[in-house]
Legacy VTK file of the C-alpha trace (Angstrom):
# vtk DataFile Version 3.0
C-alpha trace
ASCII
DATASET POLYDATA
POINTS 144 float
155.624 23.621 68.422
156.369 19.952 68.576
156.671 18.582 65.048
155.770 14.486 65.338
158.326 11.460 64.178
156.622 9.984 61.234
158.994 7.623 59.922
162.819 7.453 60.687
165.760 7.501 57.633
168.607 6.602 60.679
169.457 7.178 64.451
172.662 6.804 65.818
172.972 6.797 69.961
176.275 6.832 71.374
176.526 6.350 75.392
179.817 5.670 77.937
182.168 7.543 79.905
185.133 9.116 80.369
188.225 6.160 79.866
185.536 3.698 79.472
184.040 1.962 76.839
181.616 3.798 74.415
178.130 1.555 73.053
176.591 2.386 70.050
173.110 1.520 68.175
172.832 2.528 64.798
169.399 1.848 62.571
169.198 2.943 59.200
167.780 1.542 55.761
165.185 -0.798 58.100
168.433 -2.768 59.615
170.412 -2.307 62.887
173.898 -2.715 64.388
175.634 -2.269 68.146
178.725 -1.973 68.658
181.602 -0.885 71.156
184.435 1.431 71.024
187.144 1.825 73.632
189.966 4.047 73.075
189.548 4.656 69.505
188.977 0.857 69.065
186.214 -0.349 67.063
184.643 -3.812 67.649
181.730 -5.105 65.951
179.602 -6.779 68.276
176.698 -7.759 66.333
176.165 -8.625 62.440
174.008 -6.395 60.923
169.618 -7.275 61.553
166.487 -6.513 60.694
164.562 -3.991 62.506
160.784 -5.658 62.573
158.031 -3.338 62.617
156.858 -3.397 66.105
160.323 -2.164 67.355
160.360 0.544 64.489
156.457 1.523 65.849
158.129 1.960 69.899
161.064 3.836 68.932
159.118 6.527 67.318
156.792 6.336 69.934
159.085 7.139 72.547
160.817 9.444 70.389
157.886 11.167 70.330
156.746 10.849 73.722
159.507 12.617 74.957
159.036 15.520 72.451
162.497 14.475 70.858
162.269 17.271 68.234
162.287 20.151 70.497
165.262 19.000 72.300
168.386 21.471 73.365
171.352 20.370 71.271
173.295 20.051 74.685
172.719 19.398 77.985
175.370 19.466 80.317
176.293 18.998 84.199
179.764 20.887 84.660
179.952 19.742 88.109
180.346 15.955 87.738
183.270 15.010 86.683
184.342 11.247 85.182
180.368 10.942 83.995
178.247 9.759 81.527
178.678 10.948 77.941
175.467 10.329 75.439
174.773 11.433 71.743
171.721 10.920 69.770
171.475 12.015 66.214
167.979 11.262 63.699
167.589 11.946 60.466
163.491 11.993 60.683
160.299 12.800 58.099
162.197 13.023 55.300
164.373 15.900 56.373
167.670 17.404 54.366
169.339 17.281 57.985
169.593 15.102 61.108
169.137 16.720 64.515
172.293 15.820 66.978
171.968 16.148 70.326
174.307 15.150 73.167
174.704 15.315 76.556
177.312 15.365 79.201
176.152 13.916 82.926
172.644 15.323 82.247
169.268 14.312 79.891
167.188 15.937 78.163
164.231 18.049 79.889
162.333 20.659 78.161
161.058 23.974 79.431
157.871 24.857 77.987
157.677 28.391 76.334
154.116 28.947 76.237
154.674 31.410 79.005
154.380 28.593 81.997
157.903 27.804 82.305
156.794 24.342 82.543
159.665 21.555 82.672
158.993 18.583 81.044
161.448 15.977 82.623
162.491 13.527 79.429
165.125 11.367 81.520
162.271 8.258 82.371
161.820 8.221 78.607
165.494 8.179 77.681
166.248 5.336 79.727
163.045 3.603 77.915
165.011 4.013 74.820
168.109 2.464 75.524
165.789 -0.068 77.354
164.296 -0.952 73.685
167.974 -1.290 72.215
168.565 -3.603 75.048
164.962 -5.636 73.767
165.949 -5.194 69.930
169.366 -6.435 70.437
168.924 -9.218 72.703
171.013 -8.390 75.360
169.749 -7.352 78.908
171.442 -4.226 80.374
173.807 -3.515 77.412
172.722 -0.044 77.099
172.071 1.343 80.959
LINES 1 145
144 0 1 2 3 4 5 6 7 8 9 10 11 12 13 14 15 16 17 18 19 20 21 22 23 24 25 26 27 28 29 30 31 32 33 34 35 36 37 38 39 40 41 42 43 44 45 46 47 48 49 50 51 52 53 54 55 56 57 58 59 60 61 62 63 64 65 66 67 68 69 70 71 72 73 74 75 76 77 78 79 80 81 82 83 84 85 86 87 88 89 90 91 92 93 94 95 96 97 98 99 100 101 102 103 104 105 106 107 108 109 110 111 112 113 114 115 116 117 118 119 120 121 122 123 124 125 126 127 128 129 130 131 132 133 134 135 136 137 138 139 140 141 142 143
């Protein structure tokens, strides 16, 4: 059962690779930050802003579009190696937790368990998302 993204307390994304340079968006309490981090390095790239409503409306959106809450925890291609490294945590609806998921030269999909084996293909969607943190942060293909 998919559970629906009403409102969002934080999400933290996390994307790079292997000896390269990590990017990071972080919202939480209505504000957001990016940032970089490259061998255990920390640089702030961007004082903290406001998140304006609109943005906060699309992120759940998409969140929700790509059935975000019934992600796998991992999802992982053991046959590339040198890739792309991703981690996207929520804290969502007023939950005690966060859900963390990550990924390791693969994105999420979802296999439907209603008996049809159906895969829902969530990569198209992902990319929309770090296409929004590219349009909240002013920056073009910062997150790709």
């Amino acid at each position: 059962m998919v559970v629906k993204i009403q409102s969002i307390e934080y999400l933290k994304f996390s994307i790079g690779s292997y000896h390269s340079e990590y990017r990071h968006f972080i919202f939480e309490d209505g504000f957001f930050t990016y940032k970089e981090t490259q061998f255990d390095m920390e640089t702030e790239i961007n004082p903290i802003g406001y998140l304006d409503k609109d943005f906060y409306i699309k992120l759940i959106e998409i969140l929700n579009k790509t059935q975000f809450t019934n992600w796998q925890r991992k999802y992982e291609d053991v046959n590339i190696v040198d890739g792309t490294e991703w981690k996207l945590e929520v804290k969502y609806n007023n939950r005690k937790t966060s859900k963390i998921t990550f990924g390791y030269n693969q994105f999420p999909l979802i296999i439907e368990k209603d008996g049809t084996n159906k895969i829902i293909d969530c990569e198209k969607d992902f990319f929309k998302m770090m296409k929004l943190f590219n349009q909240i942060i002013k920056r073009k293909l910062y997150f790709h």
